[in-house]
matplotlib code that plots the C-alpha trace (Angstrom):
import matplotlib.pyplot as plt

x = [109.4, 111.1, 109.7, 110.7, 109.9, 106.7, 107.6, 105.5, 106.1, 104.8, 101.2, 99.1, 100.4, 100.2, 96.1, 95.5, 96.7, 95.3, 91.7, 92.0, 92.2, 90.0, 87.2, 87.7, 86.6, 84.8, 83.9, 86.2, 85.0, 84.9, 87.1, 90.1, 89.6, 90.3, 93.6, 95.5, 94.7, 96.6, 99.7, 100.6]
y = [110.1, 110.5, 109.2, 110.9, 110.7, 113.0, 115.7, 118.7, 121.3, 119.0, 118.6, 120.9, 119.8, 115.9, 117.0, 118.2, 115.4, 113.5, 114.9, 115.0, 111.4, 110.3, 112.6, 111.3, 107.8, 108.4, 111.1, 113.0, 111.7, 113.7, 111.0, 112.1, 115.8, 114.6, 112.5, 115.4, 117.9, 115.9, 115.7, 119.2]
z = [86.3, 89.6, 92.6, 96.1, 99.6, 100.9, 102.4, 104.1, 101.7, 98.8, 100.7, 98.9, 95.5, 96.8, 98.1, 94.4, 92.7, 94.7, 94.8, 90.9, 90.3, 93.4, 92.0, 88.1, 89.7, 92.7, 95.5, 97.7, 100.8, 104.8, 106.2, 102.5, 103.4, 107.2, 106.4, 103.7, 107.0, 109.2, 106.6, 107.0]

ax = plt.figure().add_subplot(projection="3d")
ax.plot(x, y, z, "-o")
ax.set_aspect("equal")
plt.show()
């Protein structure tokens, strides 16, 4: 595993991922959806 900085073109794979574990363990929330929108 490599780790590397965010950058914009990664943000729809970095919301996926994201959304994947959040959802395994809780609920995707208004205030998630609002902060991966303002990552683009």
């Amino acid at each position: 595993m490599k780790i590397i900085p965010y950058e914009s073109h990664y943000s729809e794979v970095f919301k996926r991922l994201n959304e994947d574990w959040i959802t395994a363990y809780f609920e995707m929330e208004e205030a998630d959806y609002r902060i991966y929108d303002k990552q683009k």
